[in-house]
C-alpha positions in Angstrom: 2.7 16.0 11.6 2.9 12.1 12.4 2.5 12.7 16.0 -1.4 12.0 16.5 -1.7 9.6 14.0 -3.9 6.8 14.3 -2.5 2.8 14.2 -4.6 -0.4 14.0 -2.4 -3.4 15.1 -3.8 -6.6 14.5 -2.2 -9.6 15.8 -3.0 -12.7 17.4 0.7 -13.0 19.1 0.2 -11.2 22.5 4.0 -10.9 23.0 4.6 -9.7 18.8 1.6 -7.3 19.3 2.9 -5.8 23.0 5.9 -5.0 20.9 4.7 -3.1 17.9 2.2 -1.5 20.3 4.8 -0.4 23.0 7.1 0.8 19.9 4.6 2.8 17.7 3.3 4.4 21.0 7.4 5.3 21.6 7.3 6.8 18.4 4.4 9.2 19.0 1.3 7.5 17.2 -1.9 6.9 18.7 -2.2 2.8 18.6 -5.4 0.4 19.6 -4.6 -3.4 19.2 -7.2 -6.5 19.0 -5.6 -9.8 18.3 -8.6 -11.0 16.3 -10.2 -10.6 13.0 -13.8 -9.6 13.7 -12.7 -7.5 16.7 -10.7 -5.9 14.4 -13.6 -4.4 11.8 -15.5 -3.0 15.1 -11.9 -1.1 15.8 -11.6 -0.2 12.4 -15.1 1.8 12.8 -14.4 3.0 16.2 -10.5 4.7 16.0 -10.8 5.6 12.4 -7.2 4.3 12.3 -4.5 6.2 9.5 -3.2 2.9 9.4 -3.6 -0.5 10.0 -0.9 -3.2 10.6 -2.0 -6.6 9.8 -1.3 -9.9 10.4 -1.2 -12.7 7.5 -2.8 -15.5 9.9 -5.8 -14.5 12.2 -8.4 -16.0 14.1 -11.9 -16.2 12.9 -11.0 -14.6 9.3 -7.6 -14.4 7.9 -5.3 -11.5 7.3 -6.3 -11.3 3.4 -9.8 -11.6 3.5 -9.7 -9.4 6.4 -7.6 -6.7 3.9 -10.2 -7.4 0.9 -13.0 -6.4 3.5 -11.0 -3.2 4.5 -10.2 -2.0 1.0 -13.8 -2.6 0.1 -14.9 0.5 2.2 -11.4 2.4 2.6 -8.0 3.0 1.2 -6.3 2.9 4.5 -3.0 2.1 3.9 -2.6 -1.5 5.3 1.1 -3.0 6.5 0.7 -7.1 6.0 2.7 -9.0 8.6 3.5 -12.5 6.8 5.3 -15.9 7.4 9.2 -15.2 7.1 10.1 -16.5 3.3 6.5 -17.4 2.3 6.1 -15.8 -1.1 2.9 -17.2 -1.8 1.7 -15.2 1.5 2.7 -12.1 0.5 1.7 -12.0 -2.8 -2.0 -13.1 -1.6 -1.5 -9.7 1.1 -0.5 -7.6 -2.0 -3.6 -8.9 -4.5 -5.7 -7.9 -1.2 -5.0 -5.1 -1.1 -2.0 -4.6 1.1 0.2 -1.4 0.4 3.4 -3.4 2.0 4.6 -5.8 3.8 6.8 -6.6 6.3 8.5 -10.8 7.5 8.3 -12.4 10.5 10.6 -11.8 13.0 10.9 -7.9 12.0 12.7 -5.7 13.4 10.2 -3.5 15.6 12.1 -0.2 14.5 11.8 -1.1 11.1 8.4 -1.2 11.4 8.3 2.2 12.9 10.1 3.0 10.0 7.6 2.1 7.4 4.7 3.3 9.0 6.4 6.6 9.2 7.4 6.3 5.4 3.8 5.3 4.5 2.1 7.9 6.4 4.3 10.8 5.1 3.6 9.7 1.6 0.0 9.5 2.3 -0.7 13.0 4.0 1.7 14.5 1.6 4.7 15.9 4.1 6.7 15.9 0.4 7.1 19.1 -1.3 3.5 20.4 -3.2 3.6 19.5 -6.3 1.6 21.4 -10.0 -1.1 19.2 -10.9 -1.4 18.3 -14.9 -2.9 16.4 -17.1 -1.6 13.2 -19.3 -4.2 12.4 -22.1 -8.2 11.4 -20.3 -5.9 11.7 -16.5 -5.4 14.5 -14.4 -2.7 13.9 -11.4 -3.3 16.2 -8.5 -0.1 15.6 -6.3 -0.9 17.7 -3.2 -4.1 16.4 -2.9 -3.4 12.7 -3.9 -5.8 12.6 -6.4 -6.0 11.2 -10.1 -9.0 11.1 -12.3 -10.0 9.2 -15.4 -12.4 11.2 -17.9 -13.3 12.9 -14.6 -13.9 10.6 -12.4 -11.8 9.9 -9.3 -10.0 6.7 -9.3 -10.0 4.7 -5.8 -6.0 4.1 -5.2 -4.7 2.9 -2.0 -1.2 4.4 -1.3 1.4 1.8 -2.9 -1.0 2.1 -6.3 -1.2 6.0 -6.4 2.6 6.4 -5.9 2.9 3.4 -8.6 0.9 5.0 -10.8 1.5 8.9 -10.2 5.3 8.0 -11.2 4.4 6.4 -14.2 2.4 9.6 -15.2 5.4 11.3 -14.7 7.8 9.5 -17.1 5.2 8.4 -20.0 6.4 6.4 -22.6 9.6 5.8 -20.7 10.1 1.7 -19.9 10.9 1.2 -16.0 12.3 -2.6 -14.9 10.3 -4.0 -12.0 14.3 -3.2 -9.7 13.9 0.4 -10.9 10.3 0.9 -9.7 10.8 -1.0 -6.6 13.7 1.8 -5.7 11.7 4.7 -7.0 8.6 3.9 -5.8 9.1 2.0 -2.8 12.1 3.3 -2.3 13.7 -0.4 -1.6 17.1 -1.1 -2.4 16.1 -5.0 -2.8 12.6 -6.7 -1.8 10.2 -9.0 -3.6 9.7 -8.1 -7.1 6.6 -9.8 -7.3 5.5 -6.6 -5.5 5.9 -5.0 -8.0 3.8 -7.2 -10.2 1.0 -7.6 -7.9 0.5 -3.5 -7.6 0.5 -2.9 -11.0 -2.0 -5.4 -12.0 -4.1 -3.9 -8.7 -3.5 -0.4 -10.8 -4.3 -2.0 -14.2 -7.8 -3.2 -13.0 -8.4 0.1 -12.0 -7.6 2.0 -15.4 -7.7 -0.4 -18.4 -11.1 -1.3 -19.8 -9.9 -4.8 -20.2 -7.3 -5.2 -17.4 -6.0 -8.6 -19.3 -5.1 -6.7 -22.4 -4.0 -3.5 -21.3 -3.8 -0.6 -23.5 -2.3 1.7 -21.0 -0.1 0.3 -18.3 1.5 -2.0 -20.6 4.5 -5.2 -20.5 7.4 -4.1 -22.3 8.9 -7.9 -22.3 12.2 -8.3 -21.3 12.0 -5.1 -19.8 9.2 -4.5 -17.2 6.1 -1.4 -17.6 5.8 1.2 -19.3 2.5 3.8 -19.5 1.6 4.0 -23.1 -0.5 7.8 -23.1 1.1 11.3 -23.9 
């Protein structure tokens, strides 16, 4: 259930932050706010939040070093608020760490939407899934969970769905539109989304993330997971 679920809003707009607050409260969640940066790690610590929603431009420390700092400790999933048409902000939110991203002015019910989206995804409200293996990984579905040789690998919630998928469908190539509506589940949005969260994947399973062996550029084409 979604009911008791834990938000973090975080944004220095008193009337932008009322809104998402009153809205996410509407929809059953359990929200605390700060409009600041620092203020925002102590409430990170205190609520233990399911989610955070985060805003590009801060006071004190900025959305996407506040983000880097978050996904050094956690892989909360993390909703970036950025500048309406400002590419080069939301790509820097994604290659922090950001799992998505929504543009200034938003639609408040959208953004109920996604949080509900995200958070399904991430306490697995899907239908269980068998776990199996695909060459040195192991994908564990219900319990959100793929392993290297072993070894857990740290995904936040964009890059295990990302990657899960891949494992999937190996050997099959997927254009950056195709993986943006199966993955995302976005009829249109900023391909460069896609780009940023596979090279966030890549750095987490290639030994050389800038020639990668496994997650690999099928030019002309998009990605395509070169094991099984």
């Amino acid at each position: 259930m979604l009911a008791d679920r834990r938000v973090l809003v975080v944004e220095d707009d008193p009337t932008v932050r009322e809104v998402a607050v009153s809205y996410l409260e509407a929809a059953g969640f359990i929200v605390g706010s700060t409009g600041d940066g620092f203020a925002a790690l102590s409430e990170l610590e205190r609520i233990a939040p399911d989610l955070v929603v985060l805003d590009r431009m801060l006071p004190g420390i900025d959305g996407a070093e506040l983000c880097r700092r978050i996904r050094a400790t956690t892989t909360v999933p993390i909703i970036m608020l950025t500048a309406m048409g400002s590419t080069e902000d939301r790509i820097s939110g994604l290659e922090a760490g950001a799992d998505d991203y929504l543009t200034k002015p938003f639609s408040p019910r959208e953004l109920v939407l996604r949080v509900q989206s995200i958070l399904r995804r991430s306490v697995n409200e899907l239908t269980p899934e068998a776990a199996f293996e695909l060459g040195e990984f192991s994908l564990d579905p219900s319990a959100r969970i793929i392993t290297k040789g072993g070894e857990e690998l740290a995904l936040s919630v964009r890059e295990f769905d990302l990657f899960s998928f891949l494992l999937k469908y190996p050997r099959q190539a997927f254009s950056r539109e195709q993986l943006l509506r199966s993955v995302w589940h976005w009829e249109f949005g900023d391909l460069s989304t896609v780009t940023v969260t596979v090279r966030r994947v890549r750095e987490k399973i290639e030994a050389d993330p800038t020639n990668p062996t496994i997650l690999v550029t099928v030019w002309g084409v998009g990605y395509r997971l070169a094991v099984g």
